[in-house]
Structures are given as structure tokens and as C-alpha cells.
N, CA, C and O atoms as CSV, one atom per row, in Angstrom:
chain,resi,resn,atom,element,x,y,z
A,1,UNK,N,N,-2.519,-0.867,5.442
A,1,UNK,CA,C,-2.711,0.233,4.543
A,1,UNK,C,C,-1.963,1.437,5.090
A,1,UNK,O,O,-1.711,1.358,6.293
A,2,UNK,N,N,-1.507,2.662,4.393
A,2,UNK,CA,C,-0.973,3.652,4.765
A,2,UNK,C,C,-1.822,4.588,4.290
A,2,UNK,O,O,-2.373,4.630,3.190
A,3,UNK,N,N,-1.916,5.661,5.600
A,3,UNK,CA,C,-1.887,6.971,5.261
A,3,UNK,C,C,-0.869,8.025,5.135
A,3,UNK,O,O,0.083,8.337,5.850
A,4,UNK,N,N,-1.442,8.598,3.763
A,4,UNK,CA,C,-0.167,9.315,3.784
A,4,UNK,C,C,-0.680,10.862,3.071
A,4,UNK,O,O,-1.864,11.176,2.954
A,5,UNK,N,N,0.324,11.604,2.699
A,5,UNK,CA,C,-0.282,12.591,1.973
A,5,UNK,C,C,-0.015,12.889,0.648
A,5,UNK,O,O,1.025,13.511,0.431
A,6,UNK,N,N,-0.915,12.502,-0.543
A,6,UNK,CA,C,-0.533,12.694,-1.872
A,6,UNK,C,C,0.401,13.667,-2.624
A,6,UNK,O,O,1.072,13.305,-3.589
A,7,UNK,N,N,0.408,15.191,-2.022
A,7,UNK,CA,C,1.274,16.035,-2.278
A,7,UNK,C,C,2.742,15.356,-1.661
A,7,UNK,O,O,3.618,15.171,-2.507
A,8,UNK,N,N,2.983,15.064,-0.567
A,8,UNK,CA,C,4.083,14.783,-0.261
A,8,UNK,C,C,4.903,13.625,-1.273
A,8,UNK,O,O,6.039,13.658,-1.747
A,9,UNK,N,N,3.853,12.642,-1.376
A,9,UNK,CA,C,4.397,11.444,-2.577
A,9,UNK,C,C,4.761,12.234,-3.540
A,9,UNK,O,O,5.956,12.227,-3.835
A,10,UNK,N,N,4.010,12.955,-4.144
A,10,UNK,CA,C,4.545,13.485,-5.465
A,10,UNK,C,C,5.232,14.518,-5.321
A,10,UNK,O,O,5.240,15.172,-6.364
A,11,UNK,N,N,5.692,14.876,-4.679
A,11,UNK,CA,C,7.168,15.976,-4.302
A,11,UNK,C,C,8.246,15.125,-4.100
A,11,UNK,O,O,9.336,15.664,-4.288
A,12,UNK,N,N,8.272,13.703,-3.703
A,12,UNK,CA,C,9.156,12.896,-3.143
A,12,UNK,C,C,8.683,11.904,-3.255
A,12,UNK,O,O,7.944,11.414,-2.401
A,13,UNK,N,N,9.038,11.277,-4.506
A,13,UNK,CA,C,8.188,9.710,-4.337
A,13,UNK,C,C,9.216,8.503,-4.644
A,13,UNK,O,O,9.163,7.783,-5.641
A,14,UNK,N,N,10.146,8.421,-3.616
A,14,UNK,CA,C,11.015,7.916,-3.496
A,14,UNK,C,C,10.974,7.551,-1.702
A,14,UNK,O,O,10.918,8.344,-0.762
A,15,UNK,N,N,11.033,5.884,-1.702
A,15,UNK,CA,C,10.788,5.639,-0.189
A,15,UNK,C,C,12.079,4.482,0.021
A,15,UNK,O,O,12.825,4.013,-0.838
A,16,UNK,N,N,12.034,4.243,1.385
A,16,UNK,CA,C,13.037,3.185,1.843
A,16,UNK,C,C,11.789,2.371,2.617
A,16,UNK,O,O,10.899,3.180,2.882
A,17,UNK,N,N,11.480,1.105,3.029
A,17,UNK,CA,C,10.838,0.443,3.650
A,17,UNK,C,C,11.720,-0.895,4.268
A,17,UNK,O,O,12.330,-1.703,3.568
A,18,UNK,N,N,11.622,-0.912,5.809
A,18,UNK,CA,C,12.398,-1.732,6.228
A,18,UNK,C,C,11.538,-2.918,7.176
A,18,UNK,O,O,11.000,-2.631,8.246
A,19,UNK,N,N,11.523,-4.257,6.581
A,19,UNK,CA,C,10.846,-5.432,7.179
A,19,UNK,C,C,11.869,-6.120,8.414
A,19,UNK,O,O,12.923,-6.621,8.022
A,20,UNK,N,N,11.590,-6.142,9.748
A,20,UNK,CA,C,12.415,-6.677,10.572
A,20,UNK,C,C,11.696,-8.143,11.222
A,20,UNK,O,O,10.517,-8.230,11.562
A,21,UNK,N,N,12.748,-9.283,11.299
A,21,UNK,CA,C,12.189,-10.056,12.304
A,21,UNK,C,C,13.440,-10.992,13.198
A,21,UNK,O,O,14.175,-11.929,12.888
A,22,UNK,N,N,13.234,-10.216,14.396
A,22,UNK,CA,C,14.426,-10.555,15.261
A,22,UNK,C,C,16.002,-9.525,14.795
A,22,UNK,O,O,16.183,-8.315,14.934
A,23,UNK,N,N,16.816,-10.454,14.297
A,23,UNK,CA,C,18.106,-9.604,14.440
A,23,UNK,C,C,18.298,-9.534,12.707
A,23,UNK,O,O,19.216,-8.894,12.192
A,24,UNK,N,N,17.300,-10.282,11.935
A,24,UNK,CA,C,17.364,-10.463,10.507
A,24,UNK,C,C,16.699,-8.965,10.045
A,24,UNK,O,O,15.708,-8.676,10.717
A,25,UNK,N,N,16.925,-8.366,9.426
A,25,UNK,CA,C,16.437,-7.353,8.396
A,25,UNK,C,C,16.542,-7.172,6.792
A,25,UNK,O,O,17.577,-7.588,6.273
A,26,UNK,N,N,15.449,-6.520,5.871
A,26,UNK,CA,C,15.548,-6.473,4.394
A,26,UNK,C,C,15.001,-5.373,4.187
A,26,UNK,O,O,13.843,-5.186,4.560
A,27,UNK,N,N,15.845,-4.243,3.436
A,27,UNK,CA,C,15.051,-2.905,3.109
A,27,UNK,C,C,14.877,-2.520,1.327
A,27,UNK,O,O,15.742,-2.603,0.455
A,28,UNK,N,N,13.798,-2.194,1.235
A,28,UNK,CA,C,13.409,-1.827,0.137
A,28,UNK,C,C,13.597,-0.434,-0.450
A,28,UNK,O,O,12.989,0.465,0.130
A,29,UNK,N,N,14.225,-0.159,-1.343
A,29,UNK,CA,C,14.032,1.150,-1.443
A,29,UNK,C,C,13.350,1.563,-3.437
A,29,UNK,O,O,13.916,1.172,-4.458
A,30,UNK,N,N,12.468,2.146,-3.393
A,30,UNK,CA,C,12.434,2.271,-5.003
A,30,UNK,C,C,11.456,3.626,-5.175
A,30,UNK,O,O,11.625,4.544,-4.372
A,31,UNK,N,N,10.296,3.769,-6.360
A,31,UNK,CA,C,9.579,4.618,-6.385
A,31,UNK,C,C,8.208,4.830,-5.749
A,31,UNK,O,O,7.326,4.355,-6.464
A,32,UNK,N,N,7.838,5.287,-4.841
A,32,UNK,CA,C,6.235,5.144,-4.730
A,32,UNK,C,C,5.429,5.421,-5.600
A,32,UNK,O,O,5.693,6.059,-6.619
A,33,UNK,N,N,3.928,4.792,-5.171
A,33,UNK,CA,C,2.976,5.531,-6.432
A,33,UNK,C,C,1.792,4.991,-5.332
A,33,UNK,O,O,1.482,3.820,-5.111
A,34,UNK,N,N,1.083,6.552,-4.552
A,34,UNK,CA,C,0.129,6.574,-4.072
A,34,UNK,C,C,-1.129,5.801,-5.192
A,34,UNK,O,O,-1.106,5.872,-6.421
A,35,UNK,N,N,-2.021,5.184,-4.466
A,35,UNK,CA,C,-3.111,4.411,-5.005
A,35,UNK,C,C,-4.303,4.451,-4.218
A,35,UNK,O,O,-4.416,3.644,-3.296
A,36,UNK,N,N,-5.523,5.568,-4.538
A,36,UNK,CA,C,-6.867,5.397,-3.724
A,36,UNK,C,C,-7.954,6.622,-4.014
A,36,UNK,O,O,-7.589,7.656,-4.574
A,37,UNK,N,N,-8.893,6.476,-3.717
A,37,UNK,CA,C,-10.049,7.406,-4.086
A,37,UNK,C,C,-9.477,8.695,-4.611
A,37,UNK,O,O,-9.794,9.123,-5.721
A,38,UNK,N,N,-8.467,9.434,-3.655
A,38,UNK,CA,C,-7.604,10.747,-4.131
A,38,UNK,C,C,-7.026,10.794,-5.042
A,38,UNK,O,O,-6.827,11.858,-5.627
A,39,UNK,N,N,-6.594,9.702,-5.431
A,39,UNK,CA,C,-5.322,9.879,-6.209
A,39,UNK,C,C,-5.786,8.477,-7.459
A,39,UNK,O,O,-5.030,7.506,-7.477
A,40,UNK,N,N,-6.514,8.481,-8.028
A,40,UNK,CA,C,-6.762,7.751,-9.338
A,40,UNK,C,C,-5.664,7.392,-10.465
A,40,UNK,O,O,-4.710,8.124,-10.729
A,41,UNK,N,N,-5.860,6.504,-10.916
A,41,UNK,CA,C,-4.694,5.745,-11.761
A,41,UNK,C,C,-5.188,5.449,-13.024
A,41,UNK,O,O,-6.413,5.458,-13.143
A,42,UNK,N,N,-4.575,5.214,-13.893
A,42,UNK,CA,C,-5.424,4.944,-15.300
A,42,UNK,C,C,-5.910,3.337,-15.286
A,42,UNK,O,O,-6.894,3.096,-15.984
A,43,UNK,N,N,-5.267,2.136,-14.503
A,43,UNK,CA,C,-5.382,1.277,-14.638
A,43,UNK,C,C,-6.683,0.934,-13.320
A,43,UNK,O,O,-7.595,0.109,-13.264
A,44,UNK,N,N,-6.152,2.144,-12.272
A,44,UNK,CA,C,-7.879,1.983,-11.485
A,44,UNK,C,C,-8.993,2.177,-11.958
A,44,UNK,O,O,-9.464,3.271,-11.646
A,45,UNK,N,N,-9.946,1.217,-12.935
A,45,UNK,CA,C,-11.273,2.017,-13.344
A,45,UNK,C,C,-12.659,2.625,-12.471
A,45,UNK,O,O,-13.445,3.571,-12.528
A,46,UNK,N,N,-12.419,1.561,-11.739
A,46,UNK,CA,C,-13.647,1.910,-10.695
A,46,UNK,C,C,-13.159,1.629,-9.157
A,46,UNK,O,O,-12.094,1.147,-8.772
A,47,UNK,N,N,-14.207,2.056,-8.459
A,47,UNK,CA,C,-14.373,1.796,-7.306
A,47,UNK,C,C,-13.738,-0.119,-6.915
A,47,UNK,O,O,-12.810,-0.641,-6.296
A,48,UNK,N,N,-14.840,-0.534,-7.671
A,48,UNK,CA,C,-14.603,-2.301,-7.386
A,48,UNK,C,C,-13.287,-2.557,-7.537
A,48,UNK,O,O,-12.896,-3.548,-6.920
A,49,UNK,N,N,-12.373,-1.885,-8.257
A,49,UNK,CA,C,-11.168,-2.676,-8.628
A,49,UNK,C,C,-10.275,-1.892,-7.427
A,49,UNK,O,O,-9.166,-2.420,-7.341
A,50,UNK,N,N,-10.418,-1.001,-6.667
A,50,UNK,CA,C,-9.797,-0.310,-5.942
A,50,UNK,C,C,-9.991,-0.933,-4.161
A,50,UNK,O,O,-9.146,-0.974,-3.267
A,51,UNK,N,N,-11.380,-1.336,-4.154
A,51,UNK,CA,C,-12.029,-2.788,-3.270
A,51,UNK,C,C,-10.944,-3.473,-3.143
A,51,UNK,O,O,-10.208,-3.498,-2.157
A,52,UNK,N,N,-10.785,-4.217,-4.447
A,52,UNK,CA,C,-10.079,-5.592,-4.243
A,52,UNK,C,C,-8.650,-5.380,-4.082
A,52,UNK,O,O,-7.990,-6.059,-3.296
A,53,UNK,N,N,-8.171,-4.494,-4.773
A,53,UNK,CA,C,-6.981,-3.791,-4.425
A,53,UNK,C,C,-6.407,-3.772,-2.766
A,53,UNK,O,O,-5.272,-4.170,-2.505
A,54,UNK,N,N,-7.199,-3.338,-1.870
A,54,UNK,CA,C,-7.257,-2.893,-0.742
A,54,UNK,C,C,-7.113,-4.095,0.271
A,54,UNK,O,O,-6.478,-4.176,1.322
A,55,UNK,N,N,-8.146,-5.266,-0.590
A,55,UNK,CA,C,-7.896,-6.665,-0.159
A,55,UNK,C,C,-6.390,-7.241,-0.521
A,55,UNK,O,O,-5.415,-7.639,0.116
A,56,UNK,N,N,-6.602,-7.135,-1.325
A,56,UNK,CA,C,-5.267,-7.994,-1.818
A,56,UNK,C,C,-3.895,-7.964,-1.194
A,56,UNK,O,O,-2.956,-8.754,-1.097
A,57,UNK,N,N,-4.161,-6.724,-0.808
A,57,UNK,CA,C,-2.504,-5.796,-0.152
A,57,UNK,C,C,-2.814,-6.310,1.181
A,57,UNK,O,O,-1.792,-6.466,1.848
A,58,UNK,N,N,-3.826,-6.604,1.743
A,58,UNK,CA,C,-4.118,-6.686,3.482
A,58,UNK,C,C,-3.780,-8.181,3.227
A,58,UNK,O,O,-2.629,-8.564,3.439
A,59,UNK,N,N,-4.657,-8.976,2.815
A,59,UNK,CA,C,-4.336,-10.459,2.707
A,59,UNK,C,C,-2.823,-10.602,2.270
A,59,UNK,O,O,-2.221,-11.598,2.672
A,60,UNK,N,N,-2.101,-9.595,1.403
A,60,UNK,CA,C,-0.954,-10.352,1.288
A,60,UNK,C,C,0.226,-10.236,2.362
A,60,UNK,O,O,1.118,-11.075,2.485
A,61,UNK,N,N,0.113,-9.225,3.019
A,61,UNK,CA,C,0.400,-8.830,4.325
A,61,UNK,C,C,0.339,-9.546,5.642
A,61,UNK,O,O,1.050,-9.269,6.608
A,62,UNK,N,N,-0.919,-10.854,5.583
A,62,UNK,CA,C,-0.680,-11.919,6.128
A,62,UNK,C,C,-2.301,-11.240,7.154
A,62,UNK,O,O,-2.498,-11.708,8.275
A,63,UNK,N,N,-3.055,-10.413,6.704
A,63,UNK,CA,C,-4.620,-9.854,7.360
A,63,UNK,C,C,-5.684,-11.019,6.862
A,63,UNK,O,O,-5.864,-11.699,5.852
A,64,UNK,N,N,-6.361,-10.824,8.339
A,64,UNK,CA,C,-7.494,-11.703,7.578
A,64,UNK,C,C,-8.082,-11.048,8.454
A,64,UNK,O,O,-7.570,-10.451,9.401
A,65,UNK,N,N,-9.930,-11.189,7.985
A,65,UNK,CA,C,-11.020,-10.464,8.279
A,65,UNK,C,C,-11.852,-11.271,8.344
A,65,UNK,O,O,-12.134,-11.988,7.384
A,66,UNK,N,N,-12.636,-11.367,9.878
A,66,UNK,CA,C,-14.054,-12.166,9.770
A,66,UNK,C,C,-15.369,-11.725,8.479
A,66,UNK,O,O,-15.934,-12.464,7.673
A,67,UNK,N,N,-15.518,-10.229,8.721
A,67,UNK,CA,C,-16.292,-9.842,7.626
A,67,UNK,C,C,-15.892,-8.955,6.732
A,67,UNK,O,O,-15.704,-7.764,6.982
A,68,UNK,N,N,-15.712,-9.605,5.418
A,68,UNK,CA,C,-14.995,-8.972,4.377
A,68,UNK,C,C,-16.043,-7.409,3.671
A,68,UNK,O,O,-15.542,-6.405,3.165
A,69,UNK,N,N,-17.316,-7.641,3.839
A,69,UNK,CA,C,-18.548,-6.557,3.611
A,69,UNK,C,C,-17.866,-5.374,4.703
A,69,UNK,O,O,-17.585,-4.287,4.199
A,70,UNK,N,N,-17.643,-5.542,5.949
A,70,UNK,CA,C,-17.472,-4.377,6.902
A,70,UNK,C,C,-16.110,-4.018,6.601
A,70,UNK,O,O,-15.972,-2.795,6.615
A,71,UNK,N,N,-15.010,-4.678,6.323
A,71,UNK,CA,C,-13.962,-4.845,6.195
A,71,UNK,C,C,-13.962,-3.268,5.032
A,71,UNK,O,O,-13.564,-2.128,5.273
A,72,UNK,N,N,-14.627,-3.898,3.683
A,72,UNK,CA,C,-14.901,-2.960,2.500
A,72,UNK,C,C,-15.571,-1.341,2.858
A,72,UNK,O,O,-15.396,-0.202,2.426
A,73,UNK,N,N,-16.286,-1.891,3.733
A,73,UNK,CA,C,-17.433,-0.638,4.264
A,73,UNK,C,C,-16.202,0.600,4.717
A,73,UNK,O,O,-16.000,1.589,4.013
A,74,UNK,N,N,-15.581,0.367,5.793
A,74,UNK,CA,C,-14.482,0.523,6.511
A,74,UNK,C,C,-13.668,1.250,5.684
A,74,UNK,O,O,-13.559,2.475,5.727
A,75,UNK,N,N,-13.010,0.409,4.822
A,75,UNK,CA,C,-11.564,1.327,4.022
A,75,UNK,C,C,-12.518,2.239,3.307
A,75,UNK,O,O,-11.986,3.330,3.105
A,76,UNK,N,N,-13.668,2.169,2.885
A,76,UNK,CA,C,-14.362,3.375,1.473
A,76,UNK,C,C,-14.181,4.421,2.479
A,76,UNK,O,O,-13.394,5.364,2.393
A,77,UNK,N,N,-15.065,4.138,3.540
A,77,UNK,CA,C,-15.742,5.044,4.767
A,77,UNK,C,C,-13.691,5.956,5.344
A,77,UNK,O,O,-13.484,7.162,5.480
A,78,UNK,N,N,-12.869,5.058,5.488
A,78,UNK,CA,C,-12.237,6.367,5.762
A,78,UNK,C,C,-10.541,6.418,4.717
A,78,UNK,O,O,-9.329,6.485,4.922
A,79,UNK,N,N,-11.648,6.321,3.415
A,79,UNK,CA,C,-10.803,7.033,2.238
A,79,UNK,C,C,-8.798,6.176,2.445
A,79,UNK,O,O,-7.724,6.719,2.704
A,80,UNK,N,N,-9.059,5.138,2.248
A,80,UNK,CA,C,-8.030,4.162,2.638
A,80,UNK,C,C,-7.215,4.143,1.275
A,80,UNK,O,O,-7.782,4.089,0.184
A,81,UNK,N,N,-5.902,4.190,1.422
A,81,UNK,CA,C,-5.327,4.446,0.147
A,81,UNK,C,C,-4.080,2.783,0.300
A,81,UNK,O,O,-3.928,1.922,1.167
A,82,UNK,N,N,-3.512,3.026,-0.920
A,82,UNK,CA,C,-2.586,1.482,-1.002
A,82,UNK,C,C,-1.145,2.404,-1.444
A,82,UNK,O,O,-1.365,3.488,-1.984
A,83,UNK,N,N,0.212,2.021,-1.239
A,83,UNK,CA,C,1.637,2.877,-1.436
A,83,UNK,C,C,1.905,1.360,-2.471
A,83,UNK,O,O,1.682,0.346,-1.809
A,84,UNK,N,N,2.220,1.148,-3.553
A,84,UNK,CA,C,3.003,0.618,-4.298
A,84,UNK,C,C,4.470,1.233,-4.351
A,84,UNK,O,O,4.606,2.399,-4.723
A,85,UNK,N,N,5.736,0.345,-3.926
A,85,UNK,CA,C,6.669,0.447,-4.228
A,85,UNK,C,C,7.343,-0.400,-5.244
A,85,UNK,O,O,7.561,-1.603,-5.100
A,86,UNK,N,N,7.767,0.563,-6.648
A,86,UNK,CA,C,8.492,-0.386,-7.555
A,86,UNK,C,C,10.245,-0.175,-7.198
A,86,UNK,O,O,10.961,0.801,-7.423
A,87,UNK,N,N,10.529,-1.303,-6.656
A,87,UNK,CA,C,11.903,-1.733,-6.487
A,87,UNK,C,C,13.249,-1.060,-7.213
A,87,UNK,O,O,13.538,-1.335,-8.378
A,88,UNK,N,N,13.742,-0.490,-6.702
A,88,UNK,CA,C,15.395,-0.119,-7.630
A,88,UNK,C,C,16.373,-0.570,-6.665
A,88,UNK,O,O,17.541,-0.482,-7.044
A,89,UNK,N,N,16.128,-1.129,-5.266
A,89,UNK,CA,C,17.341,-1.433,-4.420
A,89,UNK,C,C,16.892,-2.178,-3.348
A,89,UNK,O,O,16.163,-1.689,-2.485
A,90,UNK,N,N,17.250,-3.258,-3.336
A,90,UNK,CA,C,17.296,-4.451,-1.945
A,90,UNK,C,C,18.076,-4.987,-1.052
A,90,UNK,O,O,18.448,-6.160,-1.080
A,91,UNK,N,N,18.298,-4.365,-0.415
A,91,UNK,CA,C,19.440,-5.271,0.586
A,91,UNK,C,C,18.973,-5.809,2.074
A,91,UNK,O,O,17.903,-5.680,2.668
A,92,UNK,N,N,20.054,-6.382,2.393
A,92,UNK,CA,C,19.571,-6.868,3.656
A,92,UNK,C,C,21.112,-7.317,4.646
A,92,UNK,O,O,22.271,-7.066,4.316
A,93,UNK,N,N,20.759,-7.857,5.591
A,93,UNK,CA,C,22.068,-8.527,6.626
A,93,UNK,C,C,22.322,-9.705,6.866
A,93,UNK,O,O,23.052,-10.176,7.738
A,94,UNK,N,N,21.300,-10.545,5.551
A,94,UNK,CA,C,21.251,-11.926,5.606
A,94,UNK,C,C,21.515,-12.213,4.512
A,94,UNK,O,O,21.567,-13.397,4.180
């Protein structure tokens, strides 16, 4: 998960993100769109969907959690937000 600061996204919500492993690299670059308790979305309705949200991004990230209850407790407790990047540029050295 990232912290970050909502004013800053929306002054600049334009990111580069770079995945490395070994001498291989792939960078992302497109729009951000902060996602979390602060910063509400029309498609976030509630709390629960913002939960699973939080999961989804950790598990897809390759996280796993013995207890998924503390796990939840955890991100509410310190206001844990999600960065969606939609894609406009991909490259890489491979």
C-alpha cells in the first residue's frame, strides 16, 4: 500500500513506477487516482468495498496474511489508502 498525500496527487497525478528484478526492468507511467477513507470515489460505496480493495492490491502484489481480521483491523486503524495507475506508457529493456 502507499502513503501518500492527496493534495499532492491531485496537483500532479501523473506517476512513473518502476518494477526491477536483477538487470531486467519495466516502467509504468500513466494517471494516478488516490483510493481510501480520504479520498472517496463514486464507485467506493462503503467501507467493505474499500476492505477488499486493500486485499486485493496486497494479494495481488504477491502478500499473504496469517490473519486476514487483523490484517483489516490494521489498514482501517492507520487510514491505508490504494494508488491506481491507469496506463498511457510501458516500456522496458526486455
Amino acid at each position: 500500500m502507499a502513503r501518500s498525500n492527496s493534495a499532492t496527487l491531485g496537483a500532479r497525478p501523473q506517476l512513473a513506477v518502476t518494477f526491477r528484478n536483477g538487470w531486467q526492468w519495466a516502467t509504468v507511467e500513466g494517471r494516478a487516482q488516490l483510493v481510501g477513507p480520504d479520498d472517496p470515489r463514486p464507485w467506493l460505496v462503503d467501507g467493505e468495498r474499500l476492505r477488499l480493495l486493500l486485499r486485493e492490491v496486497f494479494t495481488a502484489a504477491g502478500g499473504t496474511h496469517d490473519d486476514w481480521d487483523e490484517y483489516d483491523r490494521v489498514m482501517a486503524q492507520e487510514q491505508r489508502a490504494v494508488v491506481l495507475i491507469t496506463p498511457t506508457r510501458i516500456y522496458s529493456n526486455g
